[in-house]
C-alpha positions in Angstrom: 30.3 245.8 77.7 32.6 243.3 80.2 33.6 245.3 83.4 37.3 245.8 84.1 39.1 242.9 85.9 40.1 244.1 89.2 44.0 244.2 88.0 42.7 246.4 84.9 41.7 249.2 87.7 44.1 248.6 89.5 47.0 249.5 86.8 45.0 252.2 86.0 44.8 253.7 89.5 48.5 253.2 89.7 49.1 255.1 86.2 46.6 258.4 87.7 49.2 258.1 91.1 52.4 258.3 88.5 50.6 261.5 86.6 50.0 263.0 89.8 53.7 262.5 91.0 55.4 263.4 88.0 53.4 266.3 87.2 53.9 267.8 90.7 57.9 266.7 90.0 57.8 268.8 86.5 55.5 271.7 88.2 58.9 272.1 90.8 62.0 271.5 88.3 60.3 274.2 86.3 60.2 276.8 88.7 64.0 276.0 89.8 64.9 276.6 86.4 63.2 279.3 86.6 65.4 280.5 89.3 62.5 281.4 91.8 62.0 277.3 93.0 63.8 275.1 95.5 63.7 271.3 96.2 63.9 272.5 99.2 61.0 274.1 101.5 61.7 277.5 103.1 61.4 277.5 106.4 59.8 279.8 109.2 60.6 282.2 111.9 61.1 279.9 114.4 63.9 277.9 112.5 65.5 280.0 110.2 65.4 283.6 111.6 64.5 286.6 109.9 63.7 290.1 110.2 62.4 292.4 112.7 60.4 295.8 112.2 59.3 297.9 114.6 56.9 300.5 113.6 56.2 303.5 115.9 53.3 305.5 114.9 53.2 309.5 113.5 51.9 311.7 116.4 51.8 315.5 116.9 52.5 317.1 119.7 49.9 316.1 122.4 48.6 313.2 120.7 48.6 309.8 121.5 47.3 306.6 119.8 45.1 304.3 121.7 45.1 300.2 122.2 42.1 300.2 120.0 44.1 301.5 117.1 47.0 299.3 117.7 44.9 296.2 117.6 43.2 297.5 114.0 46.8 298.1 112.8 47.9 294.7 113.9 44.6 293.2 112.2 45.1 295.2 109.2 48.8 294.5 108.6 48.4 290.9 109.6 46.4 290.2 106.2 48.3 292.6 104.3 51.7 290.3 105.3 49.8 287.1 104.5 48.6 288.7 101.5 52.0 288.8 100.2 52.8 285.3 100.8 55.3 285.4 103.9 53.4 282.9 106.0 54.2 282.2 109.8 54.8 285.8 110.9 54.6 287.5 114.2 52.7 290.6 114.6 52.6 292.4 117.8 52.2 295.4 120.0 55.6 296.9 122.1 54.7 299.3 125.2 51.4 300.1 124.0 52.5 302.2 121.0 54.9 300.3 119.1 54.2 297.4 116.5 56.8 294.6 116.4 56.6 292.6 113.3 59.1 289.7 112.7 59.2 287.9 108.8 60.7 285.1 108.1 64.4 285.8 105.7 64.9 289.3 104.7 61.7 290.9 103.1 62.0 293.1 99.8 61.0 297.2 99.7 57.3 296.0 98.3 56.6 293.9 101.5 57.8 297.0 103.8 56.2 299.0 101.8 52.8 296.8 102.1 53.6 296.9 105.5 54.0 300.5 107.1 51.8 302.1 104.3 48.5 304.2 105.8 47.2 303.2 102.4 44.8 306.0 103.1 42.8 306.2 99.3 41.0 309.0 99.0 39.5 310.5 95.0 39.6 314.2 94.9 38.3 316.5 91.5 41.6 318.4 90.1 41.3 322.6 90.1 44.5 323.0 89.0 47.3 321.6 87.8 50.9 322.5 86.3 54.6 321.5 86.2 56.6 322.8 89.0 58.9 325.8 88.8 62.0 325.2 88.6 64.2 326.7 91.6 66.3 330.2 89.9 70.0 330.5 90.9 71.5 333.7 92.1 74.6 335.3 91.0 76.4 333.4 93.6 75.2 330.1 92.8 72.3 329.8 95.7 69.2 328.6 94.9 66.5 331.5 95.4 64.3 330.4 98.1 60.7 329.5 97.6 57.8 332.8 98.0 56.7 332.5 101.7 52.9 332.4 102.0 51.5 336.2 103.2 49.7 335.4 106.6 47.0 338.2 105.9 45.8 336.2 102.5 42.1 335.9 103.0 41.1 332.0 102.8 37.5 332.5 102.3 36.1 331.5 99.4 34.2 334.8 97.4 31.3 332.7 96.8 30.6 329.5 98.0 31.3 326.6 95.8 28.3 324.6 94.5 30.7 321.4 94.4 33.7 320.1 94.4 35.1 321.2 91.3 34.0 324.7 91.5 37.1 327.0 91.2 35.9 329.1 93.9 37.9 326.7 96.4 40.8 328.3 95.0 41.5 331.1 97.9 43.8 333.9 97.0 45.8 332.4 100.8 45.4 328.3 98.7 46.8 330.2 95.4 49.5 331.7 97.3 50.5 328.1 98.9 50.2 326.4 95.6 52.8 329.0 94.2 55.2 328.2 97.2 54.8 324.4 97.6 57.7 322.5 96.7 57.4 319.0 95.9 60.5 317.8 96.6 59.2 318.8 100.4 56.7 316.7 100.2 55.0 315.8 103.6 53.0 312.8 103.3 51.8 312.8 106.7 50.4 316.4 106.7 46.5 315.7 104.4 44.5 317.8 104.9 40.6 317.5 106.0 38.4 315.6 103.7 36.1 318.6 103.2 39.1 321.1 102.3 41.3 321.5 99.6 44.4 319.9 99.0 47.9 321.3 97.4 50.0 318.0 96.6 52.4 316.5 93.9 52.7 313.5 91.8 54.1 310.6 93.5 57.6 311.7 91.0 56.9 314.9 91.6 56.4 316.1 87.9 52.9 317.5 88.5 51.8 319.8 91.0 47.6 320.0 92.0 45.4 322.2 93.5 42.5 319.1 94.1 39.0 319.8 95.4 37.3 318.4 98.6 36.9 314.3 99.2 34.2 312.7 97.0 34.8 309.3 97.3 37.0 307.4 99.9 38.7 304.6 100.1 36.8 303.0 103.0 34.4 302.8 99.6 36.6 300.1 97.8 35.0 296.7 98.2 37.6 294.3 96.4 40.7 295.2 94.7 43.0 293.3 92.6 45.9 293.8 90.4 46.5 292.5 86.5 47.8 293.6 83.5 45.4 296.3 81.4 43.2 294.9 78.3 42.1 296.7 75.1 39.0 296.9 73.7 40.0 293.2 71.9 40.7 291.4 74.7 44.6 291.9 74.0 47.0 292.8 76.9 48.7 296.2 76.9 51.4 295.2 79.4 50.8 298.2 81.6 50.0 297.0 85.3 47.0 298.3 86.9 44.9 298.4 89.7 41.1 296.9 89.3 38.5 298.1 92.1 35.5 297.5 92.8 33.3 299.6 95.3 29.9 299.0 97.4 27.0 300.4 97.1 27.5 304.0 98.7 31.0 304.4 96.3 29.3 303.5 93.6 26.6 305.9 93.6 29.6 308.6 94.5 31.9 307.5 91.8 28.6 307.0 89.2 27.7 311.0 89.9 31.3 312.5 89.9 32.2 311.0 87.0 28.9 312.1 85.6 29.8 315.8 86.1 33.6 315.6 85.2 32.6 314.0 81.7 30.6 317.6 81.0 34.0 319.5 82.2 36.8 320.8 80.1 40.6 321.5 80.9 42.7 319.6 84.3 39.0 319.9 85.9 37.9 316.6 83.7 40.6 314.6 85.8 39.8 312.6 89.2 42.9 312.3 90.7 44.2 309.3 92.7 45.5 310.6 96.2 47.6 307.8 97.9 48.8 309.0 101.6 48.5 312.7 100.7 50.4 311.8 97.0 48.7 311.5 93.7 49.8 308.0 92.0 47.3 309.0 89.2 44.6 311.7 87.4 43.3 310.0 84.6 40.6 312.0 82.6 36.6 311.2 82.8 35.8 309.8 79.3 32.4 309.0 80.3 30.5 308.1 83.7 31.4 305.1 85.4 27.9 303.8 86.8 28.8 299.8 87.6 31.3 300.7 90.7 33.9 299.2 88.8 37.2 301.4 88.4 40.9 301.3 87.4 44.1 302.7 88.7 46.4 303.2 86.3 50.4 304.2 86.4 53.6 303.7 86.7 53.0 300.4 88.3 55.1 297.7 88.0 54.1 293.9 89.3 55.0 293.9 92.4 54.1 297.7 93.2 50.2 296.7 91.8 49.8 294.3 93.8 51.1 296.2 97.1 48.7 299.0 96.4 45.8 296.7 95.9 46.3 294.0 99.2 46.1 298.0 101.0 43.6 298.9 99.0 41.5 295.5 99.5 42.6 295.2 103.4 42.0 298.6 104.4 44.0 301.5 105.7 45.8 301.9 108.9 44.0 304.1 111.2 47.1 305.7 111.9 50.7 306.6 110.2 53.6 304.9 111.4 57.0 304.8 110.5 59.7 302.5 110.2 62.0 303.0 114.0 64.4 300.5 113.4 64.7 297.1 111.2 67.3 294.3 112.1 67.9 290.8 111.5 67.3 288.2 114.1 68.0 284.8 115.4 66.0 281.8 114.6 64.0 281.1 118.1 64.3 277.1 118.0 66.8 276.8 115.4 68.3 273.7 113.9 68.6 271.7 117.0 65.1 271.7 117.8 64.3 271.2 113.8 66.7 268.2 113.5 64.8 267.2 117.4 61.6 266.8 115.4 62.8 265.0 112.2 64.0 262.5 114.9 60.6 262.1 116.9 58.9 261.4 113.3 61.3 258.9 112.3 61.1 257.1 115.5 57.5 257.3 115.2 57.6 255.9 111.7 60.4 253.2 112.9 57.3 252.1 115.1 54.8 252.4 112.7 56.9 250.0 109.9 58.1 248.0 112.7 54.8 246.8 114.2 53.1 246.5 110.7 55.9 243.8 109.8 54.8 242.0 112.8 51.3 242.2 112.6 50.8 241.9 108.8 54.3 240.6 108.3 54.8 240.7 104.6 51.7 242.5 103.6 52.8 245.2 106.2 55.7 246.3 103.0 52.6 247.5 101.5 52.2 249.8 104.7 55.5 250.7 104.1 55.6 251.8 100.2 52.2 253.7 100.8 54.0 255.8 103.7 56.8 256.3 101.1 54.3 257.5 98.3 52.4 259.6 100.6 55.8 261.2 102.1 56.9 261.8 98.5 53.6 263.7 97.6 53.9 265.8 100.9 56.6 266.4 100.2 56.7 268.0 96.8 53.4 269.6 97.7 55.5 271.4 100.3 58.3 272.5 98.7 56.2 273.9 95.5 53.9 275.8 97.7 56.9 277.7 99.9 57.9 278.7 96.3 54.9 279.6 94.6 52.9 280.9 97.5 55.5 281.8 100.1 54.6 279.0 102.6 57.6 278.7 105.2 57.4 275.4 107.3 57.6 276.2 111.3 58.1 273.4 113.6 54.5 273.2 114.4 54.4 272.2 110.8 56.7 269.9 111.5 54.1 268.4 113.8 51.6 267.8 111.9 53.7 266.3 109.6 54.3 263.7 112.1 51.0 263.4 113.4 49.8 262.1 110.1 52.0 259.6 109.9 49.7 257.7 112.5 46.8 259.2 110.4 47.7 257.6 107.2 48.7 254.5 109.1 45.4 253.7 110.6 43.8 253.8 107.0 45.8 251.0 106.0 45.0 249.1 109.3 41.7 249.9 109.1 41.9 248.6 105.5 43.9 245.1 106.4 41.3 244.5 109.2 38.6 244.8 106.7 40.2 242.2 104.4 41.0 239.7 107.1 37.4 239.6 108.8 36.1 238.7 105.3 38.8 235.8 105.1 37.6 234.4 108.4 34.0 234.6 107.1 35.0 232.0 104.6 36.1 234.9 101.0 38.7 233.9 98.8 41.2 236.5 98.9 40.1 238.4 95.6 36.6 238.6 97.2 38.1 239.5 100.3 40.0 241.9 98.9 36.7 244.3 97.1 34.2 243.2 100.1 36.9 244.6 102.2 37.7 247.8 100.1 33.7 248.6 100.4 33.5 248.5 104.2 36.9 250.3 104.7 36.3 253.2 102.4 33.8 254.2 104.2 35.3 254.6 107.2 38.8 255.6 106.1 36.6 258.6 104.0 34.7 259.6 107.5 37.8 259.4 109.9 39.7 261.5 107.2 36.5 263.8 106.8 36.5 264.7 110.6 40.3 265.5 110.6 39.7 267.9 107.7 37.3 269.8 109.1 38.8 269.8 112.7 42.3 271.0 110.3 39.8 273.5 108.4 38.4 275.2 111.8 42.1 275.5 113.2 43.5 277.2 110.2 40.3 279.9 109.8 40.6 280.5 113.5 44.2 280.4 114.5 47.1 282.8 113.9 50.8 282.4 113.9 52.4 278.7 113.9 49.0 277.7 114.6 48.2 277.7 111.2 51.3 276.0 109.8 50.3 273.3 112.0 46.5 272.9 110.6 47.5 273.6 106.9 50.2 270.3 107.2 47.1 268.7 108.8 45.1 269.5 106.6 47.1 268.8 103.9 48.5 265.4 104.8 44.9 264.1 105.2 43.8 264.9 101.4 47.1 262.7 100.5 46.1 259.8 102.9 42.9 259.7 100.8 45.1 260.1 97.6 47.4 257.4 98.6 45.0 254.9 100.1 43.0 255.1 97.5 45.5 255.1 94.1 47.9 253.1 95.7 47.1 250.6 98.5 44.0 249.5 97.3 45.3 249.1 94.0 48.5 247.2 95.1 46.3 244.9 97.1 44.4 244.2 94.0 47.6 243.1 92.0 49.4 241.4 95.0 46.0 239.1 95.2 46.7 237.6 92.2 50.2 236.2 93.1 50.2 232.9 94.2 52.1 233.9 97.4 49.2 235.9 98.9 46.5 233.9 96.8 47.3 230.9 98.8 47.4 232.2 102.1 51.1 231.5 102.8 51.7 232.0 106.3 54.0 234.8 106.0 51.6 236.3 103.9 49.5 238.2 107.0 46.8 237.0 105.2 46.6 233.5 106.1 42.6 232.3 106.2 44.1 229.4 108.6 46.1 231.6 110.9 42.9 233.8 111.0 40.6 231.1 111.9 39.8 229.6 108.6 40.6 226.3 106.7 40.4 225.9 102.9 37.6 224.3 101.5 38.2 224.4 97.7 38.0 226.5 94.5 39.0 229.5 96.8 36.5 228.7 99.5 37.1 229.0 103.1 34.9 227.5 106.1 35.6 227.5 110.0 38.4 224.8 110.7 37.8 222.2 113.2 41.1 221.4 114.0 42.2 225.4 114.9 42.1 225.7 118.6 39.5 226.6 120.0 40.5 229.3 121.8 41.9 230.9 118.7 38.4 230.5 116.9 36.9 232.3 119.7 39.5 235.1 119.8 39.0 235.8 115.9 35.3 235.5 116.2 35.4 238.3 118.5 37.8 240.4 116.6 35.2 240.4 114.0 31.8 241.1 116.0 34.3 244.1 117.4 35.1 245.1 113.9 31.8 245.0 112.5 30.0 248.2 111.6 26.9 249.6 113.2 24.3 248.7 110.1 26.0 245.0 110.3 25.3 244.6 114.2 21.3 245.8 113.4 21.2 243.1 110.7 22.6 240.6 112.8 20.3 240.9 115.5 17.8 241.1 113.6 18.0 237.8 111.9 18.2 236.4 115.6 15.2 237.8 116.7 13.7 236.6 113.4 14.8 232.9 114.0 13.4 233.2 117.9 9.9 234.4 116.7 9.7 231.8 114.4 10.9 229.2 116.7 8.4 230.1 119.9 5.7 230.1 117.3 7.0 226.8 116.3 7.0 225.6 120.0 3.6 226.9 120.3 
């Protein structure tokens, strides 16, 4: 089978580049449609404003919360806000007790929620359970007032319970506080000890419990995710749910619970759910869960299943903290310094086009359209992740957006150099051209390698604006290998079979005279004798500079090959 002409690849290269451009083109114009995209990215906290919380934790008289929680909270709801796809927040301790945190745009109940949430899970056996009592009404239209709970009750259980489903938790002082508790009274912030009963409500407060002693925690819960529940065929039910998936220690827990609830009858067969001292569900035990693997079911809707499993998955707050005030705020920079930036890129690419026109002269358009390519995929990249994953562009984004304009520019220099250095050692142009292309990828793939990983590090290990600025980094050196590979090389490929560049005209930029080389014939090249001299010596040096390592070894060592052989000559 006949290989593929160099044009033939090159056509085809170009037709991958147009898939890739017009399927990230259809990707966005279907989710404007849609009504959640934009053509335009979102941007950050620094240049569009947003919204400040401050959080001020629940404490009891006496108490006081230490710097040690504060920076676990901050951790905590850090991954909980990136969870949710608001990128480029601030999160931050006030006076040693407070939490500042400050989203970009105005954030929805689910992402407060996410945010000032305990999330503190905890799985608790049901010993009883009822509707509550409705209130009576007097003759004169009052609402009769709850029973109040007789002080000299005796809380001790009459025998002591053999686990945590026995009924004998179920004090005549806990009965009497069962009887009383209203749910619409509901305070989530008063749980009481894991190894004691608890008397709480459904999160709608249509159920009222009496639920046994902690038997598994959440601090058990080793992944959690939210999706819609299956059947036993496979099919959807379109119920949202919560999937979890505990270590080792929950597992055995949750393995012998459910074991024991299976063989129980009545409300004691259900495991409830406790969410922040509410129950969100009690399913019953159809059989024993042994593989760690549970579900949360509910009335859950998309957004609400996934709040409950990034708390769920991140951990819960080692202490409560409520909402103490929420208002909107300035941008920090603003437009000025935005529009500031756009500026110092498009000088820098002014610059950029400007010296590849007079260094290349016409090749340097090439330089040109692949900047253009490359800016067109960034861009569209951009825009569809602040959409689809909440990605807001800060103006340290904005840097590194302009920092790979130099990136992707030294690829194609690196490239150019690589094509001219075989011209001057005597190529035709199509030679020149895939000779070239060998020596350059290489380098071009370990340059862009190194800034990749440096980008990589930065965005594991930095927080904040930080990150925007190592994700564009990151980001804009995956398209430089995209580009320069389905674009430059290709159009180089095509543009050396046009007469114009084939024949070295002099405002080419590829001119084997201009670069120390005279035509020979059938595309050959050899030294010229009538080029200055000086200007021989000057591109013989620009190649020995430009050589690579493995080239330099071989060179030397055909030298020290020839002087063997000529001192043994001699002798």
């Amino acid at each position: 089978m006949a290989k593929s002409s160099p044009a033939k690849k090159a056509w085809r290269s170009l037709t991958w580049l147009g898939v890739i451009i017009v399927g990230l083109i259809a990707l966005n114009t279907a989710g404007v449609l849609t009504g959640g995209g934009s053509w335009t990215p979102k941007l950050a906290l620094d240049l569009e404003g947003g919204t400040q919380i401050i959080l001020a934790p629940k404490l009891e008289s006496g108490q006081s919360v230490s710097q040690e929680q504060l920076n676990n909270a901050v951790s905590i709801i850090r991954q909980r806000v990136d969870a949710s796809g608001v990128s480029e927040a601030e999160i931050n301790t006030q006076g040693g007790q407070n939490i500042v945190v400050s989203i970009p745009g105005i954030p929805d109940d689910a992402t407060i929620n996410r945010i000032e949430s305990s999330a503190k899970l905890e799985f608790r056996p049901v010993l009883l359970a009822d509707a509550p009592s409705a209130a009576s009404v007097g003759a004169d239209g009052a609402a009769t007032p709850a029973p109040s709970v007789d002080p000299d009750l005796s809380s001790t259980p009459t025998a002591v319970p053999t686990d945590a489903s026995d009924p004998s938790w179920i004090t005549p002082a806990l009965q009497a506080q069962y009887d009383a508790f209203d749910c619409t009274k509901l305070d989530t912030s008063n749980v009481a000890p894991a190894d004691k009963p608890l008397v709480t409500c459904e999160t709608d407060g249509s159920v009222k419990y009496i639920l046994g002693p902690v038997e598994v925690s959440g601090e058990n819960v080793s992944d959690a995710t939210s999706g819609q529940e299956t059947n036993q065929s496979g099919a959807t039910t379109g119920q949202w749910v919560v999937n979890m998936k505990f270590d080792k220690t929950g597992t055995k827990a949750f393995a012998d619970v459910s074991t024991r609830l299976n063989g129980l009858e009545g409300v004691r067969n259900q495991f409830a759910i406790v969410l922040d001292g509410q129950v969100i569900s009690a399913p019953r035990t159809n059989a024993a869960i042994t593989d760690g693997n549970a579900q949360i079911s509910g009335n859950f809707t998309k957004e609400s299943s996934k709040t409950l499993a990034d708390q769920l998955k991140f951990g819960a707050l080692p202490i409560s903290f409520t909402v103490q005030s929420q208002d909107t705020i300035s941008a920090t920079l603003g437009s000025s310094q935005l529009l500031g930036g756009l500026i110092a890129g498009l000088i820098g690419l002014i610059l950029v086009v400007i010296y590849s026109l007079i260094q290349y002269r016409l090749l340097g358009v090439v330089t040109i359209a692949s900047l253009t390519v490359a800016a067109l995929i960034t861009y569209l990249i951009i825009t569809t992740l602040s959409w689809r994953e909440g990605y807001r562009l800060s103006l340290a984004g904005v840097a590194g957006l302009i920092v790979a304009i130099g990136i992707t520019a030294d690829s194609f220099i690196v490239y150019f150099e690589r094509v001219r250095d075989e011209l001057r050692d005597g190529r035709g142009l199509e030679s020149a051209v895939e000779a070239g292309w060998k020596r350059a990828l290489r380098t071009i793939l370990a340059s862009d390698g190194v800034n990749f990983l440096a980008a990589g590090v930065l965005f594991i290990v930095a927080v904040g604006n930080v990150k925007g600025f190592a994700l564009t980094l990151g980001l804009t050196t995956i398209v430089d290998v995209v580009v320069v590979i389905l674009f430059t090389h290709p159009m180089l490929q095509l543009l050396a079979q046009t007469r114009f560049f084939n024949e070295g005209h002099r405002f080419s930029g590829l001119d084997p005279r201009a670069l120390g080389a005279t035509y020979r014939g059938r595309a050959k090249f050899q030294p010229s004798t009538q080029v200055a001299t000086g200007k021989l010596s000057s591109a013989s040096k620009e190649a020995a500079k430009r050589q690579t390592i493995a080239e330099r070894k071989a060179q030397d060592l055909v030298g020290s090959s020839t002087d063997r052989f000529s001192n043994g000559k001699e002798s």
